[in-house]
C-alpha positions as CSV (number, residue, x, y, z in Angstrom):
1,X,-76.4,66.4,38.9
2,X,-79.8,68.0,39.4
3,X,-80.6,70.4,41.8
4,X,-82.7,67.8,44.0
5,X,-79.5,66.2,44.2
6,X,-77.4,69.3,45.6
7,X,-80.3,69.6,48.1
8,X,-80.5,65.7,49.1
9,X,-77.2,64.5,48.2
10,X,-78.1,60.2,48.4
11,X,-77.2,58.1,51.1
12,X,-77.2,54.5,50.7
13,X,-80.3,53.1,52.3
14,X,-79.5,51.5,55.9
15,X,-82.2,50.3,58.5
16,X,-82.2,51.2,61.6
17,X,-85.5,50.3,63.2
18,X,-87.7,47.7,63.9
19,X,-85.9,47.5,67.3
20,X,-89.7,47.7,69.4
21,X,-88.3,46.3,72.7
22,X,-88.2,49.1,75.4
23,X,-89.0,49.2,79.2
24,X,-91.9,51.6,80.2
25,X,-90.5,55.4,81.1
26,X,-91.4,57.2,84.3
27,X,-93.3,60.7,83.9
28,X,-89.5,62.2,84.8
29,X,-87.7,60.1,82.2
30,X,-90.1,61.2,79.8
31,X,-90.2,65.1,80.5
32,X,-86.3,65.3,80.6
33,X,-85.9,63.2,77.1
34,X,-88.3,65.3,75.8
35,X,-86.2,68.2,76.9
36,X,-82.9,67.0,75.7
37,X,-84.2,66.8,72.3
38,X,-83.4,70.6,70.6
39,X,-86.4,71.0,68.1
40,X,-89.3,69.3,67.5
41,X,-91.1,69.7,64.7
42,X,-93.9,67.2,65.3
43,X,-95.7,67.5,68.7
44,X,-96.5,64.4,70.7
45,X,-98.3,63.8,73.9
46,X,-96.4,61.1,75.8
47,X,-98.7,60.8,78.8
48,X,-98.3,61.2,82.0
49,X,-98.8,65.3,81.7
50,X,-95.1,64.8,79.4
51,X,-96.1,67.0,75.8
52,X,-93.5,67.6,73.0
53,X,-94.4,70.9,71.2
54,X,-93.4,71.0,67.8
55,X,-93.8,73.4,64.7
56,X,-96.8,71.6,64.1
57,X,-99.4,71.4,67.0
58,X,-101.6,68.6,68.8
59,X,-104.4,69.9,67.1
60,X,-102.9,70.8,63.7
61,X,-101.8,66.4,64.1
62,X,-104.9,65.6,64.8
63,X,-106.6,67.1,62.1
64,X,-103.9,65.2,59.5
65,X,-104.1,62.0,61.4
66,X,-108.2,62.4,60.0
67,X,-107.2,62.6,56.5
68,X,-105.5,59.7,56.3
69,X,-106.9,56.5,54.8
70,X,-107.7,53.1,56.3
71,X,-104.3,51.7,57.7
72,X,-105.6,48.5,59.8
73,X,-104.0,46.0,58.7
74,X,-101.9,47.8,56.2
75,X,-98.7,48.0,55.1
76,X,-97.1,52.0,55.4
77,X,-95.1,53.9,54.2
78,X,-94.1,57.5,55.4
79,X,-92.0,59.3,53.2
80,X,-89.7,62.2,54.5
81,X,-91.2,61.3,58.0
82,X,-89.6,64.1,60.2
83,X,-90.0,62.8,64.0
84,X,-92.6,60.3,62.5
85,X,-95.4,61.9,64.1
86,X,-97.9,60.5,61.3
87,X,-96.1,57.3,61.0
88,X,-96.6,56.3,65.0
89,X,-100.2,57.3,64.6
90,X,-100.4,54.8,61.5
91,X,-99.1,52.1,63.9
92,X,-101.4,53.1,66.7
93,X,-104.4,52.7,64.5
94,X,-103.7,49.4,64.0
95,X,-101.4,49.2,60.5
96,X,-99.4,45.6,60.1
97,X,-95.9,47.2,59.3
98,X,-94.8,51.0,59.6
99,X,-91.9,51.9,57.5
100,X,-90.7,55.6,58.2
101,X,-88.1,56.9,55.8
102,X,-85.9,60.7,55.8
103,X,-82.3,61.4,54.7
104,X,-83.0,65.3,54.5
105,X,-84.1,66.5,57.5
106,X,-82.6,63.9,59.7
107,X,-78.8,65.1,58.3
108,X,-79.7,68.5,59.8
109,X,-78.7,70.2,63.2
110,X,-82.7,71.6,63.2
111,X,-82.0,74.0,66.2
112,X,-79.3,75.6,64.1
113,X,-81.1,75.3,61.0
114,X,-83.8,76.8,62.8
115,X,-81.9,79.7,63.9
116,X,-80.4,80.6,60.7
117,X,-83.8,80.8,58.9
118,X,-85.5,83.2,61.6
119,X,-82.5,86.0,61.3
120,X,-82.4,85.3,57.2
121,X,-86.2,86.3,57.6
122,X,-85.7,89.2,60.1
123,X,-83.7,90.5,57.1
124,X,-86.2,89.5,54.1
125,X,-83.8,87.6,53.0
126,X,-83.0,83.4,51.9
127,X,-80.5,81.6,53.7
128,X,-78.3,79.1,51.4
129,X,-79.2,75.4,51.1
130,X,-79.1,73.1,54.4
131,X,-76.1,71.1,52.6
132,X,-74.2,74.3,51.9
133,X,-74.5,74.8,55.7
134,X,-72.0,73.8,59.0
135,X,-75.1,72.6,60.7
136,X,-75.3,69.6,57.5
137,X,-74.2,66.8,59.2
138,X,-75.6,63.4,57.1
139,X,-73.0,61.2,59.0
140,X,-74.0,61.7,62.2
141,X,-77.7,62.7,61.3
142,X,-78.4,65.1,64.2
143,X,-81.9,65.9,63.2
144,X,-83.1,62.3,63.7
145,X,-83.2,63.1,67.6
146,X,-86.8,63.5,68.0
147,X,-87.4,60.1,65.9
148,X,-85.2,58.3,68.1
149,X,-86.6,60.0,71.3
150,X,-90.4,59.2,70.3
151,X,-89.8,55.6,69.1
152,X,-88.7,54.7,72.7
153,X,-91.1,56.8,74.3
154,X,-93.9,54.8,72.5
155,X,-92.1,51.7,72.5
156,X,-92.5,51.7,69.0
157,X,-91.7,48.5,66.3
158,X,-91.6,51.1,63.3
159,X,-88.9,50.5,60.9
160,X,-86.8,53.6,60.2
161,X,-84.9,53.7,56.8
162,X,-82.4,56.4,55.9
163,X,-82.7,57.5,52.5
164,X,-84.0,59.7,50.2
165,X,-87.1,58.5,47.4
166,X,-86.1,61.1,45.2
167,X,-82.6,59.8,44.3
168,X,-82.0,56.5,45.3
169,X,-80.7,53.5,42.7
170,X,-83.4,51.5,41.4
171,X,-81.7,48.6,42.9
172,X,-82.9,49.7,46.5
173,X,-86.1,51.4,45.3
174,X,-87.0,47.8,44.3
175,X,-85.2,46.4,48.1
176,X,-87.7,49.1,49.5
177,X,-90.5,47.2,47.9
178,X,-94.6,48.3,47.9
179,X,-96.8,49.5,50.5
180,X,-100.6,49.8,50.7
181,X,-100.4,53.0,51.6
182,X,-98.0,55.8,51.0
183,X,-98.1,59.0,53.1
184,X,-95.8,62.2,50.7
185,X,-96.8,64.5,53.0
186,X,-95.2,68.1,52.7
187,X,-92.6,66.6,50.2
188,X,-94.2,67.9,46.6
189,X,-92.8,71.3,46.8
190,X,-89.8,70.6,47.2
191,X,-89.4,68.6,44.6
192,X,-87.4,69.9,41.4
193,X,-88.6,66.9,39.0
194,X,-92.0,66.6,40.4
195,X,-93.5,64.4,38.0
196,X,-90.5,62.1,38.7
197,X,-91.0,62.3,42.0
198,X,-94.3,61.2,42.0
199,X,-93.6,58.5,39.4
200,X,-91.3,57.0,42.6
201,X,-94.4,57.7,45.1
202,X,-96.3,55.4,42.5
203,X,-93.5,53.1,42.3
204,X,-93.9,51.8,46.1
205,X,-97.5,51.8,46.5
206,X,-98.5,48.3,45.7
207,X,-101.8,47.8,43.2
208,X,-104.7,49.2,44.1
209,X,-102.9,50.5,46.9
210,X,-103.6,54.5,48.0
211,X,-100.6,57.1,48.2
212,X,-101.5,60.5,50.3
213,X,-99.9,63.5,48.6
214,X,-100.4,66.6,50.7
215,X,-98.6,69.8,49.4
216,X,-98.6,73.2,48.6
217,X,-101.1,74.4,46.5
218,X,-102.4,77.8,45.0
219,X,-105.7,78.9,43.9
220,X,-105.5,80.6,40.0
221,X,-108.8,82.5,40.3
222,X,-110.8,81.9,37.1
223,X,-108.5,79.0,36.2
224,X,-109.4,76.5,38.1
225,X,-110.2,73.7,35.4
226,X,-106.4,74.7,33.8
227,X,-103.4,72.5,35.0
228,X,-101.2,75.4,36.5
229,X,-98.2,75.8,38.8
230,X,-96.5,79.0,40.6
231,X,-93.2,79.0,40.7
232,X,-90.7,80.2,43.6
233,X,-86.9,80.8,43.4
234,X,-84.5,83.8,44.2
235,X,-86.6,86.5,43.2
236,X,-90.1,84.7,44.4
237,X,-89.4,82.6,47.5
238,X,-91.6,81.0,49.5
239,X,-91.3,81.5,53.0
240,X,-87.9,82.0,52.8
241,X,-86.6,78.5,51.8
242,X,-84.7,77.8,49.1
243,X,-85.9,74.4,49.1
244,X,-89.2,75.4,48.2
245,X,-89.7,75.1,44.2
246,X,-93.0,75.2,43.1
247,X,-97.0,75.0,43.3
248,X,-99.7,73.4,41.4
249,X,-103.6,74.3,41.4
250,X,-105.6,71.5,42.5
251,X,-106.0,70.3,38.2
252,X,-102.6,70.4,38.0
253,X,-101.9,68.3,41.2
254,X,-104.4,66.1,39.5
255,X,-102.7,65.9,36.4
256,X,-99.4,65.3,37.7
257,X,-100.6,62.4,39.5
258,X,-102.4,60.7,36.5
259,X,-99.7,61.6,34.6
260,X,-97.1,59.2,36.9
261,X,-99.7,56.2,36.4
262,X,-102.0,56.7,39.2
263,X,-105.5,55.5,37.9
264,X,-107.7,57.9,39.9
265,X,-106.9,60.9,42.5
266,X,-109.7,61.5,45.0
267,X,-109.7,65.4,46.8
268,X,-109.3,64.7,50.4
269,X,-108.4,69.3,51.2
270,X,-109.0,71.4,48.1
271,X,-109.2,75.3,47.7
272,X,-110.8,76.6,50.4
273,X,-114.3,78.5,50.1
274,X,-113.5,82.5,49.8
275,X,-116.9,83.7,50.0
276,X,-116.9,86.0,52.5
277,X,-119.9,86.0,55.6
278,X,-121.0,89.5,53.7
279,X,-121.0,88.3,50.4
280,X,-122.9,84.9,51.5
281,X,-125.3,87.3,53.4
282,X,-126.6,88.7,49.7
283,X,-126.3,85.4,48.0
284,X,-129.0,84.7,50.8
285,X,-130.8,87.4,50.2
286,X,-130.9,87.9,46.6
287,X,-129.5,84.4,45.3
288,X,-129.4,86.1,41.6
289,X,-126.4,88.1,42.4
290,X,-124.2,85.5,42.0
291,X,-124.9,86.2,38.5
292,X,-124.1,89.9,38.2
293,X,-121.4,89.8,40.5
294,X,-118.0,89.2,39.8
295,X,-116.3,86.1,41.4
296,X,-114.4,86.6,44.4
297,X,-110.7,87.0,43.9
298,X,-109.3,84.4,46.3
299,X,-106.2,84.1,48.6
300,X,-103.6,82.3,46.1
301,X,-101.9,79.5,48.6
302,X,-103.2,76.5,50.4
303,X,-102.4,72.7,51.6
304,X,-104.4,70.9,48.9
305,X,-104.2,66.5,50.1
306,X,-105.5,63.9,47.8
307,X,-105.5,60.5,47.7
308,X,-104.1,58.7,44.4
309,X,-105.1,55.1,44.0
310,X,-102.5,53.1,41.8
């Protein structure tokens, strides 16, 4: 068994959406299921004055929602969807079908999950795997709460699936069928086998269909033409999760995805610029130092997003 599989242990794959049937919610229905939900990662504005705030903010979902590619009129897929914060904005912009998968996240108790990780990083220290944990509960799946809370709020008709891309049988991978578009957003990195990981991302986008990848990324300065990756584990974690793995620089991203049968990868977020406002002031000035000077040493980690076509 892998390590992927210790971290996701498989469930069989089992709808549970395409419901999309709901009665409109007054401005006090929606601020007190907002409330009963424990943790949101994904923030949401409900209307009505009625915000969810998440981990990641209004404006930090906006700016993702404006990476994404044409959806109208496209099949989706949202891999690892969380509370499906990207996959109900797919389905507000007009996409034909909305399929939002987890098996991960949604068998976690997040507020306790939550919890654990803040006083394991008080101490500098890693916590143990989610599945090693009380708080792992896959046969209730506590940690699909904020799913289930903003699929009624926004009377939604996306199809939820529980399961996990990395590990399921062939036999549902093929049930699961191809999508236009395939969103692996924050999912790279945690990935043990990430080449077969990605070879499963191609897998379900149809041809000439368009998978998203964002991910982790790092910046190797004076390599950046060199496939490369940084790796984390117990004596180089990444923010304190054991579930974090690994890196690539934007070439090796690249390669990866060629390397799983993607025909072309397009940068959508690459390595950020690290000259500085001084040291652009004497490029300005004297354009010729950026010949005598020595290239700025950047910050190593960023969210790199690309778009592989298939």
């Amino acid at each position: 068994m892998s390590e992927r599989d210790l971290v996701t242990a498989y469930r069989p794959l089992t709808a549970i959406g395409a419901r999309g049937h709901h009665s409109a919610m007054t401005a006090n229905e929606k601020r007190l299921a907002v409330a009963a939900v424990p943790e949101w990662f994904h923030s949401f504005d409900f209307g009505d004055g009625v915000i969810a705030n998440g981990y990641v903010s209004l404006e930090a979902m906006r700016h993702r929602a404006g990476l994404l590619p044409d959806v109208r009129s496209k099949t989706v897929l949202d891999v690892n969807t969380w509370d499906g914060g990207v996959a109900f904005e797919c389905e507000r912009r007009g996409a034909s079908r909305v399929v939002a998968m987890d098996q991960f996240v949604w068998s976690m108790d997040l507020a306790e999950h939550s919890r654990i990780w803040r006083e394991h990083k008080a101490r500098n220290e890693t916590p143990p795997n989610p599945p090693e944990m009380p708080y792992w509960r896959p046969e209730s799946l506590p940690g699909r709460a904020g799913f289930d809370t903003a699929y009624r709020m926004l009377r939604s008709k996306v199809e939820a699936v529980v399961g996990d891309l990395a590990t399921m049988p062939g036999a549902d991978l093929a049930k699961l069928g191809t999508f236009d578009v395939v969103l692996y957003l924050g999912s790279l990195y945690h990935m043990s086998d990430p080449l077969g990981a990605l070879e499963r991302v191609r897998r379900v986008t149809a041809p000439n269909g368009i998978a998203a990848i964002e991910t982790q990324a790092v910046v190797v300065g004076g390599h950046e033409d060199k496939p490369l990756c940084e790796v984390y584990g117990p004596t180089n974690p990444l923010n304190h999760d054991p579930t974090n793995h690994w890196a690539p620089n934007l070439a090796g991203l690249r390669e990866l995805c060629l390397a799983a049968g993607f025909r072309d990868v397009e940068t959508v977020v690459g390595p950020p610029s690290f000259i500085g406002p001084r040291r652009a002031m004497l490029y300005r000035m004297a354009p010729s130092l950026k010949r005598l000077l020595p290239p700025p040493q950047p910050t190593s980690r960023y969210r790199a997003w690309v778009h592989a076509r298939r």
